[in-house]
TORKOL-4160 file (C-alpha; in steps of 0.2 Angstrom, whole numbers, padded with zeros to 4 digits, m for minus):
393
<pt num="1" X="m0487" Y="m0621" Z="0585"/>
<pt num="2" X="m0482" Y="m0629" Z="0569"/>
<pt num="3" X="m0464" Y="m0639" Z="0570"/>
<pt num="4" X="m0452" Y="m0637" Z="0557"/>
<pt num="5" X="m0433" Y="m0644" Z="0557"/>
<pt num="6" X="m0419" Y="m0637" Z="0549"/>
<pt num="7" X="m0428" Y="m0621" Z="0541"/>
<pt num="8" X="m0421" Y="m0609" Z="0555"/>
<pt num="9" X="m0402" Y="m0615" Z="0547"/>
<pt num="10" X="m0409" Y="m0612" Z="0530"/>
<pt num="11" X="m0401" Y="m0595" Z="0524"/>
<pt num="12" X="m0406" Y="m0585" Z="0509"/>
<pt num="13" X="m0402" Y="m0576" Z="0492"/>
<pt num="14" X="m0403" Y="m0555" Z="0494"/>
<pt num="15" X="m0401" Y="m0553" Z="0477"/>
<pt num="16" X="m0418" Y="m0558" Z="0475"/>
<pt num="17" X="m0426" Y="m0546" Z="0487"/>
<pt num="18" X="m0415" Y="m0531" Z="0482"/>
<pt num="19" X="m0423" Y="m0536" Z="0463"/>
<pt num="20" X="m0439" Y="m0534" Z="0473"/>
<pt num="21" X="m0436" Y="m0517" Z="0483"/>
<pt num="22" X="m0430" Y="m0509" Z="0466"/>
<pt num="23" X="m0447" Y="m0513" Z="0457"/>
<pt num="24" X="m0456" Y="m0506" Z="0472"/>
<pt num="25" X="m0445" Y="m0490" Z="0470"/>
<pt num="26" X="m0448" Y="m0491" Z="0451"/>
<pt num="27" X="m0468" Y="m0492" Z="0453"/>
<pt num="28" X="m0467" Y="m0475" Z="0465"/>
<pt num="29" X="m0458" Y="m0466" Z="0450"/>
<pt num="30" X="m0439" Y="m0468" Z="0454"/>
<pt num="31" X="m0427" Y="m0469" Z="0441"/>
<pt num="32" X="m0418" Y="m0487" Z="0447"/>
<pt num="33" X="m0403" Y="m0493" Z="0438"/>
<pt num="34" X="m0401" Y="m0511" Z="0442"/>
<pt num="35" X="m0385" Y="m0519" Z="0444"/>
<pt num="36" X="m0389" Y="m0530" Z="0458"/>
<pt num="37" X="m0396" Y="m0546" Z="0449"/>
<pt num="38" X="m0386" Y="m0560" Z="0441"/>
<pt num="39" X="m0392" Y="m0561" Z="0426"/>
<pt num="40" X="m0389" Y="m0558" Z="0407"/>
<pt num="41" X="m0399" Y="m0543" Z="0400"/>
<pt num="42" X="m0401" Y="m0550" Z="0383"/>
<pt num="43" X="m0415" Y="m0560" Z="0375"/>
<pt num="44" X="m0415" Y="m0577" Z="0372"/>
<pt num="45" X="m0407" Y="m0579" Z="0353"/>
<pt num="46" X="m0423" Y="m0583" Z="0341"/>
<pt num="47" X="m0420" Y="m0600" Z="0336"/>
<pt num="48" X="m0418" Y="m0605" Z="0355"/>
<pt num="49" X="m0436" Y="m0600" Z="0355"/>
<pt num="50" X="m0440" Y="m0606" Z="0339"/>
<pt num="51" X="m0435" Y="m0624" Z="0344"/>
<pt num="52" X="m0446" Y="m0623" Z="0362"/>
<pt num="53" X="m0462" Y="m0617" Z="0350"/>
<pt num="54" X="m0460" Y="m0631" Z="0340"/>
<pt num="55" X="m0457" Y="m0645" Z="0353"/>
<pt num="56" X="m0474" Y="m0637" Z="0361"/>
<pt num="57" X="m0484" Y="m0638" Z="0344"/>
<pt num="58" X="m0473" Y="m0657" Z="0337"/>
<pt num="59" X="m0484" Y="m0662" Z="0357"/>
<pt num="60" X="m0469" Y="m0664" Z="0367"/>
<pt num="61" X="m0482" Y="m0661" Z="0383"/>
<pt num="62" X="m0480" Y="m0674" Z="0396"/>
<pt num="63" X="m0469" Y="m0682" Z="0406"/>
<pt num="64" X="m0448" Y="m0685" Z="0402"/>
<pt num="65" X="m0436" Y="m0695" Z="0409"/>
<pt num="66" X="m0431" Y="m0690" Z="0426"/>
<pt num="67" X="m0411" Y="m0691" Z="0417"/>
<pt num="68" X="m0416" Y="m0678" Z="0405"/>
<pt num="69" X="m0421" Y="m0683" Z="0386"/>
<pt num="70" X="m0408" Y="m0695" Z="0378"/>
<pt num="71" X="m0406" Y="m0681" Z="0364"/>
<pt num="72" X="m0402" Y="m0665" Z="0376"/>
<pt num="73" X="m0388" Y="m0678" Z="0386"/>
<pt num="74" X="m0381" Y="m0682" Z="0370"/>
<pt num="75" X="m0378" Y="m0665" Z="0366"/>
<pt num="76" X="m0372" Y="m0659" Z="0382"/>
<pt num="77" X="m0359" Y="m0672" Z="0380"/>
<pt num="78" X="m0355" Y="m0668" Z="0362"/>
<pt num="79" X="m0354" Y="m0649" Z="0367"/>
<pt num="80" X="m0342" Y="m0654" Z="0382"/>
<pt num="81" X="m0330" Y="m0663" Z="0371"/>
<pt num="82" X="m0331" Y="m0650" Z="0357"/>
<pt num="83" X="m0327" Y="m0634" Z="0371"/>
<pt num="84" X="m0318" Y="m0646" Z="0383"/>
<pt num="85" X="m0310" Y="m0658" Z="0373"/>
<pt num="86" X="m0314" Y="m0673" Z="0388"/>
<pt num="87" X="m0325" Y="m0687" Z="0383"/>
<pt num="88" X="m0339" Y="m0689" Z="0394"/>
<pt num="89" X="m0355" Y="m0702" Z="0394"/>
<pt num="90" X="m0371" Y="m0696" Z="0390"/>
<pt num="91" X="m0377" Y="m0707" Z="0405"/>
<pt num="92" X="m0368" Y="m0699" Z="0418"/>
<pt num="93" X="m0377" Y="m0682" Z="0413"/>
<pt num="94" X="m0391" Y="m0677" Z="0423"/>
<pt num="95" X="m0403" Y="m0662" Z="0416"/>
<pt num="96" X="m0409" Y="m0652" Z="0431"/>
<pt num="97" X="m0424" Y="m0634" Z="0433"/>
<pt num="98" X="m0408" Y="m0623" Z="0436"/>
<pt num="99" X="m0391" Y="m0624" Z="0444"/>
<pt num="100" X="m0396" Y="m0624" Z="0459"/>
<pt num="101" X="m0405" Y="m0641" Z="0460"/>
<pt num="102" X="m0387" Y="m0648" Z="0458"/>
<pt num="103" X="m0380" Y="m0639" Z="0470"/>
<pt num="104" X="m0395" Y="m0644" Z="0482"/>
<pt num="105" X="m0394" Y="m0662" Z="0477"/>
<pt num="106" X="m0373" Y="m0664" Z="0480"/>
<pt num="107" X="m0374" Y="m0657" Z="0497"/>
<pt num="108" X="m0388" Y="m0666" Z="0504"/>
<pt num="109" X="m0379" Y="m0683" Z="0496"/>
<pt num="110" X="m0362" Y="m0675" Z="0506"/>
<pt num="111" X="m0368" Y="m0664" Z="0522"/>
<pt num="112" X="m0375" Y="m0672" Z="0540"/>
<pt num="113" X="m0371" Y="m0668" Z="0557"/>
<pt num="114" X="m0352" Y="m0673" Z="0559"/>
<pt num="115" X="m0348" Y="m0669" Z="0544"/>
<pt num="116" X="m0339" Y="m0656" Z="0534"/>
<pt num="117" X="m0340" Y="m0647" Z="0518"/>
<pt num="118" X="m0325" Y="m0633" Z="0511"/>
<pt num="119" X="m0335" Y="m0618" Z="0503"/>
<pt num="120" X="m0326" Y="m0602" Z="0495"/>
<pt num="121" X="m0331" Y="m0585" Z="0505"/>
<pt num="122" X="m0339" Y="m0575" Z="0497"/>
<pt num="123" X="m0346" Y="m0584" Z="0486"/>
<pt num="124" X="m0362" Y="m0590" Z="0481"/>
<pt num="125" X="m0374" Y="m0589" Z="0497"/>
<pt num="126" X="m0385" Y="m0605" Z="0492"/>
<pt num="127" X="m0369" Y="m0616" Z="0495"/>
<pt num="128" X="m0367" Y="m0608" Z="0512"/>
<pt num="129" X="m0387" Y="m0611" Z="0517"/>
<pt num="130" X="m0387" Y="m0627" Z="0510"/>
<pt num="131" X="m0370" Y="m0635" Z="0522"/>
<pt num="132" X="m0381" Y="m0625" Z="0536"/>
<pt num="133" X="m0396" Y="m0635" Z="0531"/>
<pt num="134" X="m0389" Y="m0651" Z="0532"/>
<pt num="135" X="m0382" Y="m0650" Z="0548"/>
<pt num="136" X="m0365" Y="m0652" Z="0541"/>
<pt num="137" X="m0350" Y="m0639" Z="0546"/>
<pt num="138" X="m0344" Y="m0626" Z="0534"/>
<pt num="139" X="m0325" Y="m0624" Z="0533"/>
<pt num="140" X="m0325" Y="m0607" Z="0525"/>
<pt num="141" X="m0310" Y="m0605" Z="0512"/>
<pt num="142" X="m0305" Y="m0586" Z="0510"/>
<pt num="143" X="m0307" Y="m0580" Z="0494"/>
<pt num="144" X="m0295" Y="m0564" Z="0492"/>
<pt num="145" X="m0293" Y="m0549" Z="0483"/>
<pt num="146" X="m0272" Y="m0552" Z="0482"/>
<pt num="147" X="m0275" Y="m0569" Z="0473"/>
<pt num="148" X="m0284" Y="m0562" Z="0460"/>
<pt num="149" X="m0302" Y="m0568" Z="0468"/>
<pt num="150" X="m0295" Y="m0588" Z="0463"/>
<pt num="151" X="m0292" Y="m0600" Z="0477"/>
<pt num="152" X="m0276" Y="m0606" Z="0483"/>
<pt num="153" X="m0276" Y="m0625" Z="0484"/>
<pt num="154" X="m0263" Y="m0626" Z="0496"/>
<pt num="155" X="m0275" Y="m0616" Z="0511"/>
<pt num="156" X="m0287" Y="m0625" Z="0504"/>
<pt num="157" X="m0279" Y="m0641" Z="0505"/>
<pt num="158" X="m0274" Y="m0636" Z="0523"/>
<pt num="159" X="m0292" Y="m0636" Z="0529"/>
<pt num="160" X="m0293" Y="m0654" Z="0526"/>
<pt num="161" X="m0299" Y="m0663" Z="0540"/>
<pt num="162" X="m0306" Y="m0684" Z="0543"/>
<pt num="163" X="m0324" Y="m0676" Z="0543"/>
<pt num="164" X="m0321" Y="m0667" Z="0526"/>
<pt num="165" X="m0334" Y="m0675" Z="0514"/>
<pt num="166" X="m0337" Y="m0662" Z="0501"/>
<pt num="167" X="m0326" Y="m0648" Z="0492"/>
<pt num="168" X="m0335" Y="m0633" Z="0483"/>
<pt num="169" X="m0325" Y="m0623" Z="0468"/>
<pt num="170" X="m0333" Y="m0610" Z="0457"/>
<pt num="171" X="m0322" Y="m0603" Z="0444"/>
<pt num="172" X="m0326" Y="m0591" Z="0435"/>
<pt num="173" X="m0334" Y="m0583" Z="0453"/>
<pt num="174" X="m0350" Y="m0575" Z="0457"/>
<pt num="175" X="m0350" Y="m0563" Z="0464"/>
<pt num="176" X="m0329" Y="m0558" Z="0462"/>
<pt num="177" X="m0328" Y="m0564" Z="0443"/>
<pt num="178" X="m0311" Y="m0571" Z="0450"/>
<pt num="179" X="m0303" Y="m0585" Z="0438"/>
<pt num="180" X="m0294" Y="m0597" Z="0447"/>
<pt num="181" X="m0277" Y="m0600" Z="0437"/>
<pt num="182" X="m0274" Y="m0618" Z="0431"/>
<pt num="183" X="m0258" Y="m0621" Z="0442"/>
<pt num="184" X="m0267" Y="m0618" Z="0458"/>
<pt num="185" X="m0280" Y="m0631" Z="0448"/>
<pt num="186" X="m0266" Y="m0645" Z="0446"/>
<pt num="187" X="m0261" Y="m0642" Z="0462"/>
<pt num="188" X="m0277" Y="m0645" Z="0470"/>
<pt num="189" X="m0281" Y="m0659" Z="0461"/>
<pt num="190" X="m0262" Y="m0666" Z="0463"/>
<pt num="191" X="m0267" Y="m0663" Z="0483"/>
<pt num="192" X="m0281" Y="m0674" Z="0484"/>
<pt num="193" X="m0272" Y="m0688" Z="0475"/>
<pt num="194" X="m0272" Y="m0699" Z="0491"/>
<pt num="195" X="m0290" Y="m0693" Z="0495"/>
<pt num="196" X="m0303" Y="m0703" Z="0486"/>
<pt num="197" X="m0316" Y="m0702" Z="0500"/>
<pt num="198" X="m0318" Y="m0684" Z="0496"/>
<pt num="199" X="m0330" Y="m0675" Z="0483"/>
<pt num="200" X="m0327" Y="m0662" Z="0473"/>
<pt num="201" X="m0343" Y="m0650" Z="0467"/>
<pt num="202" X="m0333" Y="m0639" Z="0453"/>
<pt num="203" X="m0348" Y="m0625" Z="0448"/>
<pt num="204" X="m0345" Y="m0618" Z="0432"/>
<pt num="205" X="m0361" Y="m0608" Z="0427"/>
<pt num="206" X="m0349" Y="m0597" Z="0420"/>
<pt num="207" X="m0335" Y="m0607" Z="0412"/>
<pt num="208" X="m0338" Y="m0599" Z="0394"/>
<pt num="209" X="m0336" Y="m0581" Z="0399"/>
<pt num="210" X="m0318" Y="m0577" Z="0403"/>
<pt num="211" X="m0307" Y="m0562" Z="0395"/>
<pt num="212" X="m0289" Y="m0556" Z="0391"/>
<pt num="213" X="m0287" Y="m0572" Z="0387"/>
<pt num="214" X="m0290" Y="m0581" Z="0403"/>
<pt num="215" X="m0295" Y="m0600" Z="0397"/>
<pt num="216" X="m0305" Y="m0609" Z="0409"/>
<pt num="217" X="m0297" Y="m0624" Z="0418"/>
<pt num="218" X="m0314" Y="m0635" Z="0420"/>
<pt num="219" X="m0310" Y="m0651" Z="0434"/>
<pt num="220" X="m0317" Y="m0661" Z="0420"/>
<pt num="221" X="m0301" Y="m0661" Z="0411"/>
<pt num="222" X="m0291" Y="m0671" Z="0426"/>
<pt num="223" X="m0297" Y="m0689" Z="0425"/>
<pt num="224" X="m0290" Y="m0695" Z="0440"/>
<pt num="225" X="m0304" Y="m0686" Z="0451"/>
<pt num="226" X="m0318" Y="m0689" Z="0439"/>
<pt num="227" X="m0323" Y="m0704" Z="0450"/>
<pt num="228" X="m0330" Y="m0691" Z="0463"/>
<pt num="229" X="m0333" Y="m0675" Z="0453"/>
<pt num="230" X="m0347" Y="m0668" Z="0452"/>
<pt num="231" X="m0350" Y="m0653" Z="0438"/>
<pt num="232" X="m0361" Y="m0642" Z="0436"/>
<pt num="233" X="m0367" Y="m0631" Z="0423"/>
<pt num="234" X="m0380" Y="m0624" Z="0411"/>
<pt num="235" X="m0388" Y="m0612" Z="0399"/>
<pt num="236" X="m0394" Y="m0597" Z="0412"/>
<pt num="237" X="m0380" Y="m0587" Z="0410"/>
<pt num="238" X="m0371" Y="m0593" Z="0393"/>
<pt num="239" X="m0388" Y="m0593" Z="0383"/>
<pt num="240" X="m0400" Y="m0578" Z="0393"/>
<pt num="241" X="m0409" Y="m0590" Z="0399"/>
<pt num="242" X="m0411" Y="m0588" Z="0417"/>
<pt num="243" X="m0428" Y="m0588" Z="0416"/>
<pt num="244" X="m0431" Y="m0605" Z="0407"/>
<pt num="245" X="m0425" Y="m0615" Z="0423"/>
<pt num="246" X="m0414" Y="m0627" Z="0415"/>
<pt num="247" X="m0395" Y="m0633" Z="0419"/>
<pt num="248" X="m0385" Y="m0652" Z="0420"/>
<pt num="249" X="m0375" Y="m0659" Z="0433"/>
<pt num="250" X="m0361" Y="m0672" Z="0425"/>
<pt num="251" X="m0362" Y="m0686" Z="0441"/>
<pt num="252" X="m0348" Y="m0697" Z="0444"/>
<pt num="253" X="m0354" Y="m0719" Z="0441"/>
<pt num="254" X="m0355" Y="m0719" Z="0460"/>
<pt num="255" X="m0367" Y="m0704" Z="0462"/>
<pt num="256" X="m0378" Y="m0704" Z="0446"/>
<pt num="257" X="m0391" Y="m0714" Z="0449"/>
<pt num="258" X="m0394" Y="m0708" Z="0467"/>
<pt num="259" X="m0395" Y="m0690" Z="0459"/>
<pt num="260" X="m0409" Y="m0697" Z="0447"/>
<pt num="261" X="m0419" Y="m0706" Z="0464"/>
<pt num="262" X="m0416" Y="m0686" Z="0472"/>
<pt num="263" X="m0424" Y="m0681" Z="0455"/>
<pt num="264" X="m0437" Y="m0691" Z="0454"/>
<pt num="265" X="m0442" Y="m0687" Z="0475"/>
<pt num="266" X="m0439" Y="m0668" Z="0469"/>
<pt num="267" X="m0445" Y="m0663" Z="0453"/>
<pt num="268" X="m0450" Y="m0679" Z="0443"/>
<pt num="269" X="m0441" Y="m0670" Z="0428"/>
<pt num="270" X="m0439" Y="m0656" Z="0417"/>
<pt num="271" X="m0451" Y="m0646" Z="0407"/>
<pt num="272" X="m0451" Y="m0654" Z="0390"/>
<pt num="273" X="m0450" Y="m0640" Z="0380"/>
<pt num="274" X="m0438" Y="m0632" Z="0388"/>
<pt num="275" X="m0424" Y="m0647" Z="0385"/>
<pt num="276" X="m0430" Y="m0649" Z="0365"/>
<pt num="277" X="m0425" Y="m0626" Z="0368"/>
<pt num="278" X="m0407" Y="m0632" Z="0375"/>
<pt num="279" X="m0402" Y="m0645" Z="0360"/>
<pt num="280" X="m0406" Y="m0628" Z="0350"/>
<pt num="281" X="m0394" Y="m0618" Z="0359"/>
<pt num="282" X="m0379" Y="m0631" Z="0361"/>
<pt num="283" X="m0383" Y="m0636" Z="0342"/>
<pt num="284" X="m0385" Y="m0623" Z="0335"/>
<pt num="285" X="m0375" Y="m0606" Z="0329"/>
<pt num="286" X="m0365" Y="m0597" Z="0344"/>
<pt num="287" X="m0363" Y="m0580" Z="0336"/>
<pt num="288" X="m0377" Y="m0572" Z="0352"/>
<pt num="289" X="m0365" Y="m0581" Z="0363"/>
<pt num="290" X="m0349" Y="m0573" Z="0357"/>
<pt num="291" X="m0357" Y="m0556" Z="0353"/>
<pt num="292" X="m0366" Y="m0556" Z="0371"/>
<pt num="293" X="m0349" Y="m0560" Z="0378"/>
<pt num="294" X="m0342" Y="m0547" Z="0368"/>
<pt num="295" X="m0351" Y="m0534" Z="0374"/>
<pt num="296" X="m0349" Y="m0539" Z="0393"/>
<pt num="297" X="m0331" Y="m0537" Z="0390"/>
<pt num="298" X="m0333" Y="m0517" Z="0381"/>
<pt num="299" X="m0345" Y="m0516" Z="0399"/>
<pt num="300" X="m0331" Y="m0525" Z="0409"/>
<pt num="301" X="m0318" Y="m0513" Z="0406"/>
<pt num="302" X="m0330" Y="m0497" Z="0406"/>
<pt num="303" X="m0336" Y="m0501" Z="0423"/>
<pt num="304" X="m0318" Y="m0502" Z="0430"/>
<pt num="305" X="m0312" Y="m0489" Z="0424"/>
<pt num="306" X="m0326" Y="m0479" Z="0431"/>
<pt num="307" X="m0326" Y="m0486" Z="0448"/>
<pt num="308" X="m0307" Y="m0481" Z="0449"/>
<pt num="309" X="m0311" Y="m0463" Z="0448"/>
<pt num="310" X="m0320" Y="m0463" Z="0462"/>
<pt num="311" X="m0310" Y="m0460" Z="0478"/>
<pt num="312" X="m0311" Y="m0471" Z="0492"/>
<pt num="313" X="m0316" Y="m0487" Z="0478"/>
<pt num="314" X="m0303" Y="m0497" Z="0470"/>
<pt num="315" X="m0307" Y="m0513" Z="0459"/>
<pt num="316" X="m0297" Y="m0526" Z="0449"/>
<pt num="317" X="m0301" Y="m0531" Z="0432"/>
<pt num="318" X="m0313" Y="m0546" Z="0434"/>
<pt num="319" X="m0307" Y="m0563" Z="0421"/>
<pt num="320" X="m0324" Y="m0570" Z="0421"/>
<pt num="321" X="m0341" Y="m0569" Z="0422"/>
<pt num="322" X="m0352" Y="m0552" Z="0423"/>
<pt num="323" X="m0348" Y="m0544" Z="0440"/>
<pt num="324" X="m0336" Y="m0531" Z="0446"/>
<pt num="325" X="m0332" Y="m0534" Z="0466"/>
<pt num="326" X="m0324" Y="m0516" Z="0470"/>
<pt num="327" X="m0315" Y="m0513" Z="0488"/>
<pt num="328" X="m0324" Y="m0499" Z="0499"/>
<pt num="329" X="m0314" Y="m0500" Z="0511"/>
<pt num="330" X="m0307" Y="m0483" Z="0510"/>
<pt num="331" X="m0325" Y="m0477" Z="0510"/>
<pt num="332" X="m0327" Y="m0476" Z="0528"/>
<pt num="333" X="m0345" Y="m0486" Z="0526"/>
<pt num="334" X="m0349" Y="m0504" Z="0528"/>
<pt num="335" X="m0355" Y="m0514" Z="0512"/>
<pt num="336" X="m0373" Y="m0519" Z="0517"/>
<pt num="337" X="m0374" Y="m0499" Z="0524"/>
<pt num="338" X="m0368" Y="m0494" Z="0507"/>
<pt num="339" X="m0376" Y="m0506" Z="0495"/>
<pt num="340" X="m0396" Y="m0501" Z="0504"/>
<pt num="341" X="m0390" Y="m0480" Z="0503"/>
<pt num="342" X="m0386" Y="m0482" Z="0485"/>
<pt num="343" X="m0402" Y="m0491" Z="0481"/>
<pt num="344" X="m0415" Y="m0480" Z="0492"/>
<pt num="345" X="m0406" Y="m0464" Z="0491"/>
<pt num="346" X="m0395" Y="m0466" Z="0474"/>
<pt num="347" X="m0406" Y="m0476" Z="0463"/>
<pt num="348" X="m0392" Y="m0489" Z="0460"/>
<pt num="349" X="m0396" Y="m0507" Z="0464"/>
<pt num="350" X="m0382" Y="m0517" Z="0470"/>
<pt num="351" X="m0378" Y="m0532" Z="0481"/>
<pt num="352" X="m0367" Y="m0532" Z="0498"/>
<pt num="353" X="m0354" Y="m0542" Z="0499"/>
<pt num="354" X="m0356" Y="m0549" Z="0516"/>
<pt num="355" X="m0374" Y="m0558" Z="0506"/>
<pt num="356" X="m0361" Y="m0566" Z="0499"/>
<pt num="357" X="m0349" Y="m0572" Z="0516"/>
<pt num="358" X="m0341" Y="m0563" Z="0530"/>
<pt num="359" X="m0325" Y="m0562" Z="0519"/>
<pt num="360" X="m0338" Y="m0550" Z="0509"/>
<pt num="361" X="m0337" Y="m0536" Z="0522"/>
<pt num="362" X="m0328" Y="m0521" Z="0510"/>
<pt num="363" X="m0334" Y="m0522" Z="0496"/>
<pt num="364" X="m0349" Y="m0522" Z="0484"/>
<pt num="365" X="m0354" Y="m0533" Z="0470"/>
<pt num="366" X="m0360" Y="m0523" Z="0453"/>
<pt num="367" X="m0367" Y="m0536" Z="0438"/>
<pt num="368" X="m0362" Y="m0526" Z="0421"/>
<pt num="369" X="m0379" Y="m0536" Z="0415"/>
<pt num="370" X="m0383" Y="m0519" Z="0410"/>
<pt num="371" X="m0380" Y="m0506" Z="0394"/>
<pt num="372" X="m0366" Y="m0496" Z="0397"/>
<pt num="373" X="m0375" Y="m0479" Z="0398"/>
<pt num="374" X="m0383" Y="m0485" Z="0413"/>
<pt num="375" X="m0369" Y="m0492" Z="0419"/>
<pt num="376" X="m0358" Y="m0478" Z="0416"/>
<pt num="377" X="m0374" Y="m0467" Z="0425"/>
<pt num="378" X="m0373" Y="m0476" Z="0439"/>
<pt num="379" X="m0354" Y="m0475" Z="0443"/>
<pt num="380" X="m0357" Y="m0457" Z="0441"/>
<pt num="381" X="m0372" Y="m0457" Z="0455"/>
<pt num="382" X="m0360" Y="m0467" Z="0467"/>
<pt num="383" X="m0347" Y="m0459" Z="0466"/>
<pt num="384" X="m0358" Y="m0440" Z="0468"/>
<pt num="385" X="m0364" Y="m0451" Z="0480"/>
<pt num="386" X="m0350" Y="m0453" Z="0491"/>
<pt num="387" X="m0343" Y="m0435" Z="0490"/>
<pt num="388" X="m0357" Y="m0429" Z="0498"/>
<pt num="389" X="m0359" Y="m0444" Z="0509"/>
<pt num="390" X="m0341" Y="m0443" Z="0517"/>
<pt num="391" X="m0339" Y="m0455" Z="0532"/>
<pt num="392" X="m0323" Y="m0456" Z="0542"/>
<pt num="393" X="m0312" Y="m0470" Z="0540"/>
């Protein structure tokens, strides 16, 4: 028998295999809406495209730094100071296949046996299965309806311990769309003042989509944590370019070039083409960005009001990114129990949100990644769903 360490620890991401069980549906004739997968329903603007063609046909084939090329670094710092107004080095920016590879990357630098790594719950599960993976404790922060989905730095702060190593934030949330207000922000950061031994891994896939108003507070604009702050962030969801596998972590001097040895074991770099297709997209005209952002908030509001028809669901307006996390509570059924009847039975795709943590448990994630008439359809089907599906509370 084959021996394998650590892969029973490693957990995994249901949205992926909901995506899969509502193309098998599809390809036996069933009429699936899908709100379950994070991402963007909209193509990737033309001259995003235009730029990766002509990177493929200029021989931009083989190999490129593990650091990412010189030019995309540039601009990811040029496009921080212009959205963020903070000053950062282009050497201190690291160009990774996806978010995920620096999510991966911090907590194997941070999590061992011993040790212990603060995580949001629910949120999402790769931080969870990657604390598991390395051996390392997760201390589970409640993330709750009451506080608007944001975290409260002072129970955060309460968690801390001698063995804390890491600290996970992600705001704008998946899979609540919570936005943590800047005060709570200060006050974390004020809070860890006397704490330098402590990282911070601040994920803000979604810092540029945020509405009425909300303005996202990004870590990278307190200086006096920037020693140990890890950011990460990219073009999936800002650019519909999920599919292209291409995001940056900003490292701290202490951390940057382990992170580039860890690239260099992992992936050796990044497609080539694909970095000349992200200059185009930080460089170039944003009106895809402000329009696709535009019509996630006409979705935003349409899918809320909707959900708060139906009786037994309730759901607060989400600030950020593209997900509505409505309480089920009163439904009398359990998310993951509700989330698989809606798909098989309903033909709506959603996700469960214990997938995302035990906090999960009541509620269900839906992604507005999606046109509004389908959207709006399948509100409708949940809601004829559960009138005549009534359970008991």
């Amino acid at each position: 028998m084959l021996r394998t360490v650590g892969l029973d620890r490693l957990g995994d991401e249901n949205a992926f295999a909901v995506l899969a069980r509502a193309g098998e549906l599809q390809a036996q004739g069933r009429d699936i809406i899908n709100l379950g997968i994070g991402q963007p329903d909209f193509r990737t603007p033309d001259h995003i495209v235009e730029a990766a063609i002509k990177a493929l046909k200029d021989g931009h084939h083989g190999y490129t730094p593990a650091l990412g090329i010189a030019p995309l670094r540039d601009a990811v710092a040029e496009d921080i100071h212009n959205r963020l107004g903070v000053s950062i080095d282009p050497e201190n920016v690291m160009i990774v296949p996806g978010g995920k590879v620096t999510m991966f990357f911090a907590i194997s630098m941070f999590g061992e046996p011993g040790a212990e790594i603060i995580c949001p719950d629910p949120a999402f599960p790769i931080y969870r299965s990657m604390i598991d993976y390395t051996g390392a404790k997760a201390v589970v922060l409640p993330i709750r309806e009451q506080a608007g989905f944001g975290f409260l730095a002072d129970e955060l702060l309460a968690l801390i311990t001698p063995q804390t190593r890491l600290i996970i934030v992600n705001s704008p949330a998946n899979p609540t769309g919570g936005v943590t207000p800047k005060s709570e922000t200060e006050k974390l950061v004020a809070g860890l003042a006397d704490r330098p031994d402590i990282a911070i891994l601040s994920d803000e896939i979604y810092g540029q989509m945020t509405y009425d108003g909300e303005q996202h507070a990004s870590f990278l604009n307190y200086p006096e944590i920037r020693d140990r702050l890890i950011l990460l962030d990219g073009w999936s969801k800002t650019y519909a370019m999920t599919g292209w596998r291409l995001g940056y972590g900003v490292w701290p001097d202490a951390l940057i070039d382990g992170a580039r040895k860890m690239a260099v074991n992992a992936h050796s770099c990044v497609n080539a083409a694909a970095q000349y297709a992200g200059i185009a997209a930080l460089q170039g005209p944003q009106d895809a960005v402000h329009d696709m952002i535009a019509e996630f908030d006409r979705r935003r509001i349409g899918i809320v009001e909707g959900l708060n028809k139906i009786t037994g669901v309730s759901c607060v307006r989400p600030k950020g990114a593209f997900y509505a996390f409505p309480n089920i509570s009163d439904t009398g059924w359990s998310s993951r129990e509700l989330a698989s009847a809606l798909l098989e039975t309903a033909g709506v795709a959603t996700i469960s949100g214990t997938d995302f943590g035990a906090y999960g448990e009541g509620y269900i994630r839906f992604s507005y990644a999606n046109s509004l008439e389908n959207i709006l359809a399948a509100v409708d089907r949940f809601g004829a769903f559960l009138d005549d599906n009534p359970k008991s509370v």
